[in-house]
VMD Tcl script that builds the backbone (N, CA, C; Angstrom):
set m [mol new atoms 363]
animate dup $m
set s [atomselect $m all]
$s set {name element resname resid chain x y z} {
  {N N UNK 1 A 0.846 -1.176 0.000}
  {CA C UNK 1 A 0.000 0.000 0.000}
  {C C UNK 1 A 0.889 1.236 0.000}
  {N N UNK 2 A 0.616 2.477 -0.652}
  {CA C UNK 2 A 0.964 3.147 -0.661}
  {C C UNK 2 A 0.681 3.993 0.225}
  {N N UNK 3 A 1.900 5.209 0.765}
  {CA C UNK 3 A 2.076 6.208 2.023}
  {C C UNK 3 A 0.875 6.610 1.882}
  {N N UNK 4 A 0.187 7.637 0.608}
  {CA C UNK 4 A -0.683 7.918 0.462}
  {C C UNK 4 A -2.057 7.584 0.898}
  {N N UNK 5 A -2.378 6.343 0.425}
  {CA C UNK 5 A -3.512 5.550 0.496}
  {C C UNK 5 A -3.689 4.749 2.299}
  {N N UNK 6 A -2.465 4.711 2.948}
  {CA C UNK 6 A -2.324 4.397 4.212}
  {C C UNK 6 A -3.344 5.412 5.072}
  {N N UNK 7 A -3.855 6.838 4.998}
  {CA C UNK 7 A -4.480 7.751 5.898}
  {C C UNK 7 A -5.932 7.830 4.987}
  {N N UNK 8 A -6.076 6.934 4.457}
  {CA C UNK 8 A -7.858 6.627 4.044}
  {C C UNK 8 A -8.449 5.646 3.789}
  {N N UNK 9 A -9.788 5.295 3.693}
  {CA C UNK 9 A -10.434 3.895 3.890}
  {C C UNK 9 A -10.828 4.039 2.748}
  {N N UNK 10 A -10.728 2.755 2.137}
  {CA C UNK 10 A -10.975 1.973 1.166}
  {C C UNK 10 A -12.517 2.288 0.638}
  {N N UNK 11 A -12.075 2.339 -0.635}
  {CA C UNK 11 A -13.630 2.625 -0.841}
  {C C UNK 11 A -15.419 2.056 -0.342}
  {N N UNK 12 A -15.040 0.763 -0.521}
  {CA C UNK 12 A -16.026 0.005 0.170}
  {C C UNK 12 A -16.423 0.230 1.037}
  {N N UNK 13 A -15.877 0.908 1.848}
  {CA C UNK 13 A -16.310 1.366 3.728}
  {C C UNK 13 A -17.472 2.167 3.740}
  {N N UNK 14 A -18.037 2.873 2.997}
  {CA C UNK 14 A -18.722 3.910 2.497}
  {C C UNK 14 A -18.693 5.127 3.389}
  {N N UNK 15 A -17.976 5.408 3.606}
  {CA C UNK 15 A -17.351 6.524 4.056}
  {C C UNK 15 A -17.634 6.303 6.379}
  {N N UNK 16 A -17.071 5.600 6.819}
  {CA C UNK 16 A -16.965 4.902 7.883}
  {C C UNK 16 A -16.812 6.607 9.181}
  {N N UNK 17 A -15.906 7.612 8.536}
  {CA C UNK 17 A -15.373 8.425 9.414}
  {C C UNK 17 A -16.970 9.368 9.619}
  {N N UNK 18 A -18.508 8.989 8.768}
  {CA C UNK 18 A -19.098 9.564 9.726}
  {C C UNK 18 A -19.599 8.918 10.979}
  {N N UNK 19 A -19.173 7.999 11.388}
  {CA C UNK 19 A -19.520 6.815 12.383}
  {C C UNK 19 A -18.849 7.114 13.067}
  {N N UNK 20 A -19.040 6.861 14.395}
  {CA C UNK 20 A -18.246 6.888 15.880}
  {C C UNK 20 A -17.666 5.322 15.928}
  {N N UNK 21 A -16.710 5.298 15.713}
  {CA C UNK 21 A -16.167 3.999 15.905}
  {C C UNK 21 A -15.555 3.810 17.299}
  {N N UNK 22 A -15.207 4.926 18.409}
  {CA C UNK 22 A -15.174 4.347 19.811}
  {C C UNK 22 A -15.753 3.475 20.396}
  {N N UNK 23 A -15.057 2.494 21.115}
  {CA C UNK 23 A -15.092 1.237 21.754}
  {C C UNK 23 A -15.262 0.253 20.651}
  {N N UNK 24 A -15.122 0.448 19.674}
  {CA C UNK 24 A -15.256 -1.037 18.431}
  {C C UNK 24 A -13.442 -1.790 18.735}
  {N N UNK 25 A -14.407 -3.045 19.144}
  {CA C UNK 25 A -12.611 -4.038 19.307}
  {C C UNK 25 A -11.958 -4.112 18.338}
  {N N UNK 26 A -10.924 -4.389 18.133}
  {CA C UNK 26 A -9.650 -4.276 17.009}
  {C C UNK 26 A -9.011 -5.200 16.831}
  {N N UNK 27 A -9.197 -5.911 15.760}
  {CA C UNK 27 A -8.720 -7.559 15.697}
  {C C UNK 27 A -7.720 -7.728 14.693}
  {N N UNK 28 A -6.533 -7.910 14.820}
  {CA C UNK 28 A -5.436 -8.325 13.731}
  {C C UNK 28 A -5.759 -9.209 12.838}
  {N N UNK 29 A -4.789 -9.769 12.439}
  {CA C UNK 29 A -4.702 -10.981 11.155}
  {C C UNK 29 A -4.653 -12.122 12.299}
  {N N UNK 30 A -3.900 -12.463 13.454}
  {CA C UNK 30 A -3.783 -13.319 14.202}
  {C C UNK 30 A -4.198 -13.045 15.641}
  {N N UNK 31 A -5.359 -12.013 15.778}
  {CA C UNK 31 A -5.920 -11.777 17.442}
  {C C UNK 31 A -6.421 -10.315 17.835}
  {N N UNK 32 A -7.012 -10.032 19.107}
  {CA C UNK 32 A -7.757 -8.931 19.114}
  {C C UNK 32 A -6.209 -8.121 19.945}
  {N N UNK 33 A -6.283 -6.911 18.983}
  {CA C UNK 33 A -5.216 -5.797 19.489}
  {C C UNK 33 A -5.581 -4.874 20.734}
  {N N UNK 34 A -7.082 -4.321 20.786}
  {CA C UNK 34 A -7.804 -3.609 21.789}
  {C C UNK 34 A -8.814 -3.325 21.419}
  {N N UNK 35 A -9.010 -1.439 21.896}
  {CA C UNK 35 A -10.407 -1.280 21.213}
  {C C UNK 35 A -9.870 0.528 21.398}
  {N N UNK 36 A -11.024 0.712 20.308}
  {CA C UNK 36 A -10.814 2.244 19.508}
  {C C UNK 36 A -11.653 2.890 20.722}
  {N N UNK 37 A -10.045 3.853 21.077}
  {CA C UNK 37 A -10.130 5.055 22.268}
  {C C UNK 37 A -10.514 6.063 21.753}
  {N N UNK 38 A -9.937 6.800 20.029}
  {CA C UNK 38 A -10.892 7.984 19.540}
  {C C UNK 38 A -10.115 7.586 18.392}
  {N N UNK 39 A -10.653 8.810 17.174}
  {CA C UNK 39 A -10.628 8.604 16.130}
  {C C UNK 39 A -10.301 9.734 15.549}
  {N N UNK 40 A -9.179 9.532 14.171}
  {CA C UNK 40 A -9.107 11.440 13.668}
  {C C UNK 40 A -9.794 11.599 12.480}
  {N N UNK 41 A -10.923 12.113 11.873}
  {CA C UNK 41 A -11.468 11.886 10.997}
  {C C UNK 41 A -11.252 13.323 9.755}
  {N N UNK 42 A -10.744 14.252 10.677}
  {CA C UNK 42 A -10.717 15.258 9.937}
  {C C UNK 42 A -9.389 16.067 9.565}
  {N N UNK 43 A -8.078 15.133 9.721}
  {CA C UNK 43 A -6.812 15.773 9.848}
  {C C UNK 43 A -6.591 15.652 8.194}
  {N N UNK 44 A -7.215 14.503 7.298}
  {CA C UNK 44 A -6.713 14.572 6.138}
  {C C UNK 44 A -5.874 13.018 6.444}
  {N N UNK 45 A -5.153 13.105 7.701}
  {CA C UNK 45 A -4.414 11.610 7.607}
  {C C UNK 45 A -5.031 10.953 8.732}
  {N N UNK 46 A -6.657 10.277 8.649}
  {CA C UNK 46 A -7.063 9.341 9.271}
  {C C UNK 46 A -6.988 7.984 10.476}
  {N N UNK 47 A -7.151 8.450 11.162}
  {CA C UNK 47 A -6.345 7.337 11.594}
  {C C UNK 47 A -7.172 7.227 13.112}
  {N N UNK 48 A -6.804 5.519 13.778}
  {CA C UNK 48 A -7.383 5.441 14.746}
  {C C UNK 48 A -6.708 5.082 16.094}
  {N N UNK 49 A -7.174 5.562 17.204}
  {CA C UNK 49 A -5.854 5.767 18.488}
  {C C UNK 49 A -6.832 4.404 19.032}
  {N N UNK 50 A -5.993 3.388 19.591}
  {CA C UNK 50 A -6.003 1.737 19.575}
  {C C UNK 50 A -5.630 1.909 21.275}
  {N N UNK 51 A -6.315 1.603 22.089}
  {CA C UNK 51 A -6.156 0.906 23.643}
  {C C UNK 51 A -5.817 -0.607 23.593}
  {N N UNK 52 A -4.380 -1.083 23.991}
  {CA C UNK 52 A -3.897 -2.287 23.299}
  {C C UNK 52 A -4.798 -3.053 25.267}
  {N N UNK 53 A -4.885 -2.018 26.328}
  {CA C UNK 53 A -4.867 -2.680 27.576}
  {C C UNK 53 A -3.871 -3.278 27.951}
  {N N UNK 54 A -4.181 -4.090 28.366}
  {CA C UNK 54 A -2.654 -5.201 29.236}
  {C C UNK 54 A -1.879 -6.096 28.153}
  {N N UNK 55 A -2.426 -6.337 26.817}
  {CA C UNK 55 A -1.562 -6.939 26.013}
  {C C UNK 55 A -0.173 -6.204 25.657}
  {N N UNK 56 A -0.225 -5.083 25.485}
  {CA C UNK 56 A 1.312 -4.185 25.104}
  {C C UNK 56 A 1.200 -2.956 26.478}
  {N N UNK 57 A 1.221 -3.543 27.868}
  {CA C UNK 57 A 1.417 -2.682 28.328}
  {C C UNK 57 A 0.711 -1.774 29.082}
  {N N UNK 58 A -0.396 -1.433 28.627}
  {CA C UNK 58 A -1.178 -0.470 28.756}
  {C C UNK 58 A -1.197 0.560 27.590}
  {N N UNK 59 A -0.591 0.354 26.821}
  {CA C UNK 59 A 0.099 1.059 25.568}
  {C C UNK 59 A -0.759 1.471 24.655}
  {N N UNK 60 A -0.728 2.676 23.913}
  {CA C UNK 60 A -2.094 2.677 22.994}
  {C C UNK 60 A -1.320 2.753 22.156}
  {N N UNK 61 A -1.658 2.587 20.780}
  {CA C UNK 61 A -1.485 2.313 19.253}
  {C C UNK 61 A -2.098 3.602 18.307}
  {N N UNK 62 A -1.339 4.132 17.532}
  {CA C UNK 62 A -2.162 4.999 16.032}
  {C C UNK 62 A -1.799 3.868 15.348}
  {N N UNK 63 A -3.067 3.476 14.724}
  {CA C UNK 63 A -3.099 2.722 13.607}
  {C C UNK 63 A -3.916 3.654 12.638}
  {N N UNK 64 A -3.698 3.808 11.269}
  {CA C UNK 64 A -3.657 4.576 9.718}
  {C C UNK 64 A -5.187 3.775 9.725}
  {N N UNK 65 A -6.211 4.469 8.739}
  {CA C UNK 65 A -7.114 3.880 8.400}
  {C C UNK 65 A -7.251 2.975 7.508}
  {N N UNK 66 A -6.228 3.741 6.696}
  {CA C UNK 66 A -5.649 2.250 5.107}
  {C C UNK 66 A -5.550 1.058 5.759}
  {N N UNK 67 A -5.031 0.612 6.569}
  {CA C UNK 67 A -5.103 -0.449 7.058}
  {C C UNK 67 A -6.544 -1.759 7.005}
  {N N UNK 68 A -7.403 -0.795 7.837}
  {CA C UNK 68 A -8.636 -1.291 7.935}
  {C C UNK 68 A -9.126 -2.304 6.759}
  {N N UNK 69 A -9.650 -2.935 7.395}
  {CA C UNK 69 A -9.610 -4.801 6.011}
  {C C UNK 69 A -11.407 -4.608 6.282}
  {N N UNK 70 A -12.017 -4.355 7.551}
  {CA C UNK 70 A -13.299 -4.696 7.705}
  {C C UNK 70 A -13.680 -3.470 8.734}
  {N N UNK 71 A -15.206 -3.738 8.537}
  {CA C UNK 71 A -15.792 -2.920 9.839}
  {C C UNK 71 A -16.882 -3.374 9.816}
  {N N UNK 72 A -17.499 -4.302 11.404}
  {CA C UNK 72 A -19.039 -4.629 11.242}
  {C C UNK 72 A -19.913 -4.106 12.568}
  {N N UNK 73 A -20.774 -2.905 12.067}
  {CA C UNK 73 A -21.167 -2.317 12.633}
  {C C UNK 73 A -22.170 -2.864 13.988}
  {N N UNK 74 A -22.647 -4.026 13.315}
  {CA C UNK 74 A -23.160 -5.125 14.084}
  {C C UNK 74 A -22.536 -6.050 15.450}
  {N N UNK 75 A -21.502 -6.056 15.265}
  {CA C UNK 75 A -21.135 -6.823 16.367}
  {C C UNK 75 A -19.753 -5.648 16.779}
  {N N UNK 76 A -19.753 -4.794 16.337}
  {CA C UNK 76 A -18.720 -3.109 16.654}
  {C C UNK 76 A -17.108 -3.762 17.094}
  {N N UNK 77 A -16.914 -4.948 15.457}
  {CA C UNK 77 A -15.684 -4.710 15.300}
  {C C UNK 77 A -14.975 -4.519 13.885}
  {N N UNK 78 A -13.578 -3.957 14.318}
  {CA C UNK 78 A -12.866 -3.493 13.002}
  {C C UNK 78 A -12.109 -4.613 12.930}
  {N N UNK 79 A -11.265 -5.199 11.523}
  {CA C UNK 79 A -10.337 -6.326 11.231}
  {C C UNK 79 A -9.467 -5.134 10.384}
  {N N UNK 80 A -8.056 -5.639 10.788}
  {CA C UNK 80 A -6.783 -4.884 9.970}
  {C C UNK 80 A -5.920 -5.685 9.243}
  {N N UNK 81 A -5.037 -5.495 8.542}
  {CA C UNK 81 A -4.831 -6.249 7.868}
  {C C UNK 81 A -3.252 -6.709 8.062}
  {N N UNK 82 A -2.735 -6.066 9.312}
  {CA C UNK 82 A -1.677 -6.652 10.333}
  {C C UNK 82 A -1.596 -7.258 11.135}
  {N N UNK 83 A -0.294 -7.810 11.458}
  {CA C UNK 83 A -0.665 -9.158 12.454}
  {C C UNK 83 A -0.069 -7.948 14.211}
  {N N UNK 84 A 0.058 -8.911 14.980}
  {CA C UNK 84 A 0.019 -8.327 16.577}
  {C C UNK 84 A 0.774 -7.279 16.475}
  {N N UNK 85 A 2.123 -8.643 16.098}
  {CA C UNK 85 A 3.144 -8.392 16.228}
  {C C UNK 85 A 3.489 -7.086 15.183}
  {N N UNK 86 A 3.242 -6.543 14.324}
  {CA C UNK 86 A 3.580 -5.481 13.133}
  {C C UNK 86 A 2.976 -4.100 13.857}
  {N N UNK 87 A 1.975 -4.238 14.436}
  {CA C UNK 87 A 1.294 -3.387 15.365}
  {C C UNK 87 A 2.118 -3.037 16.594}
  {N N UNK 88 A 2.493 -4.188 17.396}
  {CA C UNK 88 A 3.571 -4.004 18.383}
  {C C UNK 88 A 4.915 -2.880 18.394}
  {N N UNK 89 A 5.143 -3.454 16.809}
  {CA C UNK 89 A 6.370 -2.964 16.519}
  {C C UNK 89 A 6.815 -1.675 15.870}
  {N N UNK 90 A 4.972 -1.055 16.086}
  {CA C UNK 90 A 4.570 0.332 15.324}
  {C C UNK 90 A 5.170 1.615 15.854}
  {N N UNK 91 A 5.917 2.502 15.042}
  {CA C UNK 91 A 6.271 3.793 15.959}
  {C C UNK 91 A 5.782 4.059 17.063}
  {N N UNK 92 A 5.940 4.617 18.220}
  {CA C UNK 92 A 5.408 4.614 19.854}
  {C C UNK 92 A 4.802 5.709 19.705}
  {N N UNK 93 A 3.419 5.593 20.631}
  {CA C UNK 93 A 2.522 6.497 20.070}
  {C C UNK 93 A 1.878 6.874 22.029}
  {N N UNK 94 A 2.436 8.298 22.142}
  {CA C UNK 94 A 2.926 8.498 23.777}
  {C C UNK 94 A 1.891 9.570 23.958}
  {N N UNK 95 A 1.576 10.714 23.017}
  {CA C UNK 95 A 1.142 11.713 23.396}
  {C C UNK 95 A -0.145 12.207 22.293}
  {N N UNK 96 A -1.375 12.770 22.483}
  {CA C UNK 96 A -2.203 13.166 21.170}
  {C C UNK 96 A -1.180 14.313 20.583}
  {N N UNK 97 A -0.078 14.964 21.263}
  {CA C UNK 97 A 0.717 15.800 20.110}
  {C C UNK 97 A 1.216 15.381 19.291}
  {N N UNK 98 A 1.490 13.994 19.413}
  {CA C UNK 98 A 2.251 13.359 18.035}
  {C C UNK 98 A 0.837 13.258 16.976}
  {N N UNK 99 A 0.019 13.256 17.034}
  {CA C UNK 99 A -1.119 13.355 16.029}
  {C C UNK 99 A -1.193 14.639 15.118}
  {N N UNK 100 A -0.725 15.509 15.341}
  {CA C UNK 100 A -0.746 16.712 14.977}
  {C C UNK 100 A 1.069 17.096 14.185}
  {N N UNK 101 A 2.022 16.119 14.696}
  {CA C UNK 101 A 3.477 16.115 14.490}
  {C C UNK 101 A 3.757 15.775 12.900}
  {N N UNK 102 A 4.098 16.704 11.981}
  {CA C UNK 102 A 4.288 15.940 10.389}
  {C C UNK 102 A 4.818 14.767 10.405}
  {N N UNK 103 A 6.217 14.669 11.259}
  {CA C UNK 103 A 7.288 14.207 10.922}
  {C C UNK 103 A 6.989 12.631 11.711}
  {N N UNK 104 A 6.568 12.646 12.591}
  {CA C UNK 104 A 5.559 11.281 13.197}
  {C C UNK 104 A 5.061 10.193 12.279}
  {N N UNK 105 A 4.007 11.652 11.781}
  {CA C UNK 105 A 2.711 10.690 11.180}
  {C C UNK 105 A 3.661 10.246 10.020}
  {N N UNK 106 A 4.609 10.928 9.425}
  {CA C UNK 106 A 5.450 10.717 8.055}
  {C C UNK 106 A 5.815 8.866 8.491}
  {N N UNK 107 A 6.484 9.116 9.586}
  {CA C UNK 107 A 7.412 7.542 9.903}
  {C C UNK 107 A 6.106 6.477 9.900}
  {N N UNK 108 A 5.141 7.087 10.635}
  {CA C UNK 108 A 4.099 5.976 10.869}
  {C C UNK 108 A 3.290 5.551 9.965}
  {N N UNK 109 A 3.240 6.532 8.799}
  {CA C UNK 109 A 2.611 6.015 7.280}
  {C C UNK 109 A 3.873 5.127 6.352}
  {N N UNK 110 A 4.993 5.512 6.779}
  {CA C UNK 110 A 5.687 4.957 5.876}
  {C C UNK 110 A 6.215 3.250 6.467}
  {N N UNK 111 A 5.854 3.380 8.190}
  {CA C UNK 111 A 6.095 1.974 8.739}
  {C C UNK 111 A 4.918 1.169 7.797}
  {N N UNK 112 A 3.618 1.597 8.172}
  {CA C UNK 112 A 2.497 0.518 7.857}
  {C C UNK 112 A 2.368 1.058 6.197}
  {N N UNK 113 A 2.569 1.886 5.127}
  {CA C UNK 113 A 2.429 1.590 4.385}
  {C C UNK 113 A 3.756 0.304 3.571}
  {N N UNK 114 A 4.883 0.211 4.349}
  {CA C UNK 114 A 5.473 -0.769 4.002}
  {C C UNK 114 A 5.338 -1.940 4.264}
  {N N UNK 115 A 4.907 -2.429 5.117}
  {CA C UNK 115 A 4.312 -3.703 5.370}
  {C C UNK 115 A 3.739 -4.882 4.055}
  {N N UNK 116 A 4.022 -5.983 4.225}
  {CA C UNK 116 A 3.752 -6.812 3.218}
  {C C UNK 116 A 1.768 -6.569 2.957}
  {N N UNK 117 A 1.391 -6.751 2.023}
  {CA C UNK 117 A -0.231 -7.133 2.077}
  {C C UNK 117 A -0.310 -8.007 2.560}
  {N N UNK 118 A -1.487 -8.429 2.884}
  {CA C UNK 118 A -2.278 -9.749 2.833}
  {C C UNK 118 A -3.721 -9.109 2.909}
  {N N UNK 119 A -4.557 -10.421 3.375}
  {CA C UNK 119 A -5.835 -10.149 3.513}
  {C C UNK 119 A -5.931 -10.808 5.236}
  {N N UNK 120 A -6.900 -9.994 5.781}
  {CA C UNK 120 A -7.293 -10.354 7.369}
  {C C UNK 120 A -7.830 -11.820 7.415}
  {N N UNK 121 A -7.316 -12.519 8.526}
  {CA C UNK 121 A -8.112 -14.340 8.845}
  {C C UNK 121 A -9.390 -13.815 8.433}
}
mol reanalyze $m
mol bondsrecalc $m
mol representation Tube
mol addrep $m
């Protein structure tokens, strides 16, 4: 995927960012990551702030919206199209000022837009 295409959802979503996606669980390719603490819908580079809980820490996650493989509004979860571990290993995401930081979001589009594809379990 491209840097670009990493800070927006896929067409199919039909446009998801007018939805409140807080508290929807967050499930990798191989397990549930957390659940969506808030959401940026209007920066231009999309993206969703991830409560990993006690699996990483207490640690929260920006995960890019490109990512996003699924969303079912019905049972209020999202599927991504990374595994734990790629998420784990995602730029550290400490403060909402790094949301607003060019040079951040630059590393963190260019981590997950490099990532191999696949498709979510």
């Amino acid at each position: 995927m491209t840097v670009d295409r990493i800070w927006s959802y896929a067409p199919e979503f039909n446009h998801p960012e007018v939805h409140d996606l807080t508290g929807y669980s967050v499930e990798a390719t191989d397990g549930t990551i957390g659940q969506v603490d808030r959401q940026a819908d209007d920066s231009g580079m999309r993206h969703l702030i991830v409560d990993t809980g006690v699996w990483v820490f207490g640690r929260s996650v920006l995960v890019p919206v490109g990512v996003v493989a699924g969303i079912d509004m019905e049972t209020r979860k999202i599927t991504v199209t990374c595994t734990r571990e790629e998420i784990k290993s995602a730029p550290g995401f400490r403060t909402d000022r790094e949301t607003l930081d060019p040079a951040y979001l630059a590393t963190v589009g260019s981590y997950y837009g490099g990532l191999p594809p696949r498709q979510p379990a």
